[in-house]
C-alpha beads as a LAMMPS data file, in Angstrom:
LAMMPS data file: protein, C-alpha beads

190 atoms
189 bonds

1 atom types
1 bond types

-500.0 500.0 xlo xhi
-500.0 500.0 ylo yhi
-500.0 500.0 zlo zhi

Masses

1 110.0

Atoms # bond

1 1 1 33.530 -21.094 14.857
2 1 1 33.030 -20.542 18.549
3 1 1 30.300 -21.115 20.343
4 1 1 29.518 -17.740 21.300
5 1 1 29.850 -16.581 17.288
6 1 1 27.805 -19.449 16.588
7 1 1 25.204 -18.278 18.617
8 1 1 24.978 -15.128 16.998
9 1 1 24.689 -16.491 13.536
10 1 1 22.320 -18.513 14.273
11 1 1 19.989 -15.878 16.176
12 1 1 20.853 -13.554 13.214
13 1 1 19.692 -16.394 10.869
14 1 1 15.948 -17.136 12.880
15 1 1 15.545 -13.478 12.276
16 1 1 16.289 -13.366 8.826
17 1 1 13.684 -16.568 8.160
18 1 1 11.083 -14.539 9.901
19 1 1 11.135 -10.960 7.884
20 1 1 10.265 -11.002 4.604
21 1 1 12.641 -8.239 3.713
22 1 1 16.236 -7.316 4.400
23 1 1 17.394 -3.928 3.754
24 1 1 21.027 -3.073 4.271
25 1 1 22.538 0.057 4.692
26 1 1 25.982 1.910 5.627
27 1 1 26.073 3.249 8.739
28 1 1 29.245 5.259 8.100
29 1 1 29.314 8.519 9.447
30 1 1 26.341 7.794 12.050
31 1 1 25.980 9.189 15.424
32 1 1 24.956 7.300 18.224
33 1 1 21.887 9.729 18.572
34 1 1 21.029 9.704 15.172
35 1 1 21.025 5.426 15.427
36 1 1 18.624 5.780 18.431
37 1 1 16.475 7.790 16.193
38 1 1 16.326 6.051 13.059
39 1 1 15.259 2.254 15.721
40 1 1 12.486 4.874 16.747
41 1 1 11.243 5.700 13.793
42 1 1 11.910 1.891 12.755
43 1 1 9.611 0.868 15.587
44 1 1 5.992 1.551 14.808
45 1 1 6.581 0.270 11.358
46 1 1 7.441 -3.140 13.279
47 1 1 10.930 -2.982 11.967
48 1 1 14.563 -3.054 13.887
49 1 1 18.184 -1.898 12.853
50 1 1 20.823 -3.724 13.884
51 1 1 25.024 -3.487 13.414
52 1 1 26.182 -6.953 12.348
53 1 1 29.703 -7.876 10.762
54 1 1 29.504 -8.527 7.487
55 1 1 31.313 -12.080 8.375
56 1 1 28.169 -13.320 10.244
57 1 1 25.793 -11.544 7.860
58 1 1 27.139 -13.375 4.897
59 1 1 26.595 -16.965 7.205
60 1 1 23.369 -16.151 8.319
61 1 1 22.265 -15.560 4.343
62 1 1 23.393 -18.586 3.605
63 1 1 21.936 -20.205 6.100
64 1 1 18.684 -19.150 5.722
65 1 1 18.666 -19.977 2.113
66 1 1 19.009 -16.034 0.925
67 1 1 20.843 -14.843 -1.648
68 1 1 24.439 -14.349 -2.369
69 1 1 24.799 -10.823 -1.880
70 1 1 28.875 -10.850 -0.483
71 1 1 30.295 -8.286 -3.192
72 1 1 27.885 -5.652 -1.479
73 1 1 28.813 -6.548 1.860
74 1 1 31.652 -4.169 2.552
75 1 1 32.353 -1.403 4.939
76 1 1 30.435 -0.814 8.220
77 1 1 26.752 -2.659 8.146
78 1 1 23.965 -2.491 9.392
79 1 1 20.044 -4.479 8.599
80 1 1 17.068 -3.395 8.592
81 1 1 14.348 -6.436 9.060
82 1 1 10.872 -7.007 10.413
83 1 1 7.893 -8.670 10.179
84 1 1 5.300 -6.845 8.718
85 1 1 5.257 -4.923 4.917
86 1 1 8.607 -4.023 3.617
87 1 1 7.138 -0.352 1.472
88 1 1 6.473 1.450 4.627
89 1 1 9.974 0.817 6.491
90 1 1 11.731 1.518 3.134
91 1 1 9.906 4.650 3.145
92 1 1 11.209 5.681 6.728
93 1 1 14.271 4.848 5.697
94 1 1 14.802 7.156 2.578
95 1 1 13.604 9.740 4.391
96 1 1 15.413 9.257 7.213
97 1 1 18.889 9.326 4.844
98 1 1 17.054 12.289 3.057
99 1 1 17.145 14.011 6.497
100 1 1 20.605 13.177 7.758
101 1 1 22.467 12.770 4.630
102 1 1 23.609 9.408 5.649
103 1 1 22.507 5.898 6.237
104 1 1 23.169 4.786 2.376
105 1 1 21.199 1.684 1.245
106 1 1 23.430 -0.793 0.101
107 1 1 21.759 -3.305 -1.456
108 1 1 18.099 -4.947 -0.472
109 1 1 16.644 -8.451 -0.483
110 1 1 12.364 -8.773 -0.698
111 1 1 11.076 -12.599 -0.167
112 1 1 14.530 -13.676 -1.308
113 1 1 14.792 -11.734 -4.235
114 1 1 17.821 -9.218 -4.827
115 1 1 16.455 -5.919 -5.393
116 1 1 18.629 -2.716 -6.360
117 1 1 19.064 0.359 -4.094
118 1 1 16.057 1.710 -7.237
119 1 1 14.015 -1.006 -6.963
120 1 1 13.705 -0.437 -2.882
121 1 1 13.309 3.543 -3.396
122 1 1 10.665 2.645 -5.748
123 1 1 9.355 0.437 -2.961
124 1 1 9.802 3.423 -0.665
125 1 1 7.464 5.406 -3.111
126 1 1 4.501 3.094 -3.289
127 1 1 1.702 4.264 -1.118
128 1 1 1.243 2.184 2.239
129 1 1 -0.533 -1.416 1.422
130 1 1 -3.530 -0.391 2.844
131 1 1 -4.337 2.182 0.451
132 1 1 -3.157 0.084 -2.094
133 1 1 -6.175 -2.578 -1.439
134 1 1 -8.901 -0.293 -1.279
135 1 1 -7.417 0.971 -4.748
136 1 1 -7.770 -2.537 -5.902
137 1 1 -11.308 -3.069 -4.347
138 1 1 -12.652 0.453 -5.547
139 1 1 -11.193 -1.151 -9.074
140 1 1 -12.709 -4.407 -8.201
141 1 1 -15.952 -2.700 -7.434
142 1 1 -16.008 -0.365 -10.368
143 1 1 -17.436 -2.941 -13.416
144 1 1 -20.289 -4.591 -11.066
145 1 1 -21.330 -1.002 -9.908
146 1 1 -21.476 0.027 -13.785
147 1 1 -23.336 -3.423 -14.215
148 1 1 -25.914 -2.757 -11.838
149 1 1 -26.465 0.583 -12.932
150 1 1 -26.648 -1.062 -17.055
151 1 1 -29.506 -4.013 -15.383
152 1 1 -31.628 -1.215 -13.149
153 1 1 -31.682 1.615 -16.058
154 1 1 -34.631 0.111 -18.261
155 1 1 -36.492 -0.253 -15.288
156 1 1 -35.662 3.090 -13.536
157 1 1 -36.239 4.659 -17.471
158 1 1 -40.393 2.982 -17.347
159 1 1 -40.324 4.173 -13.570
160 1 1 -39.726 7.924 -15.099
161 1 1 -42.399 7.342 -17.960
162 1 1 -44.521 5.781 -15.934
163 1 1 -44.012 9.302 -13.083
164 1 1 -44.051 11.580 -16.076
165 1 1 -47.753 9.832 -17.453
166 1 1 -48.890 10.310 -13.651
167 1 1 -48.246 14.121 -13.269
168 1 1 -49.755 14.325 -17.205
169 1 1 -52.740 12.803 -15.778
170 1 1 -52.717 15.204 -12.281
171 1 1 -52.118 17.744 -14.569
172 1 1 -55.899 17.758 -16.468
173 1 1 -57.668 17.716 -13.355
174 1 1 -56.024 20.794 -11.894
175 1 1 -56.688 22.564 -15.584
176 1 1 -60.400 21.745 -14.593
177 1 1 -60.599 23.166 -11.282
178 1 1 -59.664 26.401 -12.801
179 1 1 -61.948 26.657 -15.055
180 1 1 -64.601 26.553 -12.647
181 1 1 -65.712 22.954 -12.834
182 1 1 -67.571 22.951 -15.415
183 1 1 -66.437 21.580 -18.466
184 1 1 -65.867 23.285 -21.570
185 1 1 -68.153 22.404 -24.221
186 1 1 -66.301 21.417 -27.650
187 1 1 -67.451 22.549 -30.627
188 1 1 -70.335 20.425 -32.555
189 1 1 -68.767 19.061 -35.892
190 1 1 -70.609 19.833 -38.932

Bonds

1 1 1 2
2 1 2 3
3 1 3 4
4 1 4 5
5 1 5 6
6 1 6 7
7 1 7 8
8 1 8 9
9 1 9 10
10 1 10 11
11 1 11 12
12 1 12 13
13 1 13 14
14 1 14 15
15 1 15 16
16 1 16 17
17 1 17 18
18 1 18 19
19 1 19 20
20 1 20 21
21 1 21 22
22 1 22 23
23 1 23 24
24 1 24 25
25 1 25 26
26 1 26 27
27 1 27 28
28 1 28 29
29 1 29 30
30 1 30 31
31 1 31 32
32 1 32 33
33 1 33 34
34 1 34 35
35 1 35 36
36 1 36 37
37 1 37 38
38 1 38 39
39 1 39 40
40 1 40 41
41 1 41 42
42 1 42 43
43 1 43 44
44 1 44 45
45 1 45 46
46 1 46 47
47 1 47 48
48 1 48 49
49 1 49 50
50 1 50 51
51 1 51 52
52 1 52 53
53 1 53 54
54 1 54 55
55 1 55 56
56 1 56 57
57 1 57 58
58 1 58 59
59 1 59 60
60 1 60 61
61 1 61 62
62 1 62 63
63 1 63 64
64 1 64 65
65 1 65 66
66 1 66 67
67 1 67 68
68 1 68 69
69 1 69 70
70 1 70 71
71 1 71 72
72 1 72 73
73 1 73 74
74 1 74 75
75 1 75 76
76 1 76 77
77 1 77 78
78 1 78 79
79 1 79 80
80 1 80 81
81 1 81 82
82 1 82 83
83 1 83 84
84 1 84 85
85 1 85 86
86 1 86 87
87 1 87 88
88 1 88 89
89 1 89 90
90 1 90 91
91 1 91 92
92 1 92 93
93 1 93 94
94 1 94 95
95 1 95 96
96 1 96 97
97 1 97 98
98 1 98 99
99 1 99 100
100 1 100 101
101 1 101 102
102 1 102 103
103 1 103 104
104 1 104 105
105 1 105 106
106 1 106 107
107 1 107 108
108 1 108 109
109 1 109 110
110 1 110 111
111 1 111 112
112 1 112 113
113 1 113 114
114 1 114 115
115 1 115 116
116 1 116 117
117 1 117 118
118 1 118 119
119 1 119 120
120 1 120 121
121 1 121 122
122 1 122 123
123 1 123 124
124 1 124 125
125 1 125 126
126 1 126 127
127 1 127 128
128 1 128 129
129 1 129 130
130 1 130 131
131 1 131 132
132 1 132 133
133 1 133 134
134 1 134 135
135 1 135 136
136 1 136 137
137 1 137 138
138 1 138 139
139 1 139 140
140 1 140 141
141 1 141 142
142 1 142 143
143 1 143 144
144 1 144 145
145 1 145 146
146 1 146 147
147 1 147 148
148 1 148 149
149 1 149 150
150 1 150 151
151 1 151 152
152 1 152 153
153 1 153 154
154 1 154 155
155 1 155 156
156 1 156 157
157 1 157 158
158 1 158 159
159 1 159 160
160 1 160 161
161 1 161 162
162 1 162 163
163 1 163 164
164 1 164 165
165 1 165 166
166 1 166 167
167 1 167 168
168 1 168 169
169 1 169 170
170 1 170 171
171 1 171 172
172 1 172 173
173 1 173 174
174 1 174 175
175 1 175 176
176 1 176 177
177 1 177 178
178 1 178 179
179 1 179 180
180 1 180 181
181 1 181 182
182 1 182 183
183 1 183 184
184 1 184 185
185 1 185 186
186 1 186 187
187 1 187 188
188 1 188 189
189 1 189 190
């Protein structure tokens, strides 16, 4: 191989060992205009599109110890990798094919695991991973709330009784007052 293919393999390969997710997509029928917009919308997510022949794709795998995915490598290619969560930027993309009617996801691979074009749209559909933790820590939360509620309610229940004897007490002093002070005399037994 020469140098200057070389290069680009292995550049293509130190990217592929740093994101934990490679999507790939056809870029068939794509403007130039339309590829600008799809690497903006990429961008925020910390993600980047990229047109690579399928040739140095398939070395670059195998260098960096990813799967075998060469029977879905055909036609014009292009990646989609970053660094950061792979549900958001599968979610830009889907929409983003949604929107244009092109851009087809070929195939994708998460931590070095093959998934299916379903598999990523079900990725796509997964809330961001930041709601998904504070679903898990309002889950997390929810038995030792219920717990502390269960350990305080025999004291808050004697707290009431004891509130409820209090204004039952406050109660037959006031009945007094309105009678005028004086007590009422009870009636002599017998």
């Amino acid at each position: 191989m020469r140098p200057e293919k070389a290069s680009i393999v292995s550049d293509l390969s130190e990217k592929l060992n740093r994101s934990p997710f490679l999507l790939v997509t056809d870029y068939k029928q794509m403007k130039v205009d339309q590829f600008g917009e799809l690497r903006n919308r990429l961008a925020p997510a910390g993600a980047e599109v990229r047109v690579v022949k399928n040739s140095f794709l398939k070395r670059a795998m195998a260098d960096s110890g990813m799967p075998d995915v060469a029977d879905k490598l055909t036609g014009q290619t292009a990646i989609v990798m970053g660094e950061n969560d792979v549900a958001p930027v599968a979610k830009i993309l889907k929409s983003f094919a949604a929107e244009f009617k092109i851009a087809a996801l070929k195939i994708g691979v998460v931590n070095k695991a093959v998934m299916s074009t379903s598999e990523v749209e079900a990725l796509a559909e997964l809330p961001s991973r930041e709601i998904l933790l504070a679903q898990l820590l309002g889950l997390l939360q929810a038995p030792a709330t219920r717990l502390v509620r269960i350990l305080n309610e025999p004291a808050a229940a004697f707290a009431r009784l004891l509130k409820a004897k209090g204004d039952k007490g406050d109660a037959a002093p006031a009945a007094e007052s309105t009678t005028g002070g004086t007590p009422v005399a009870e009636p002599a037994a017998g």
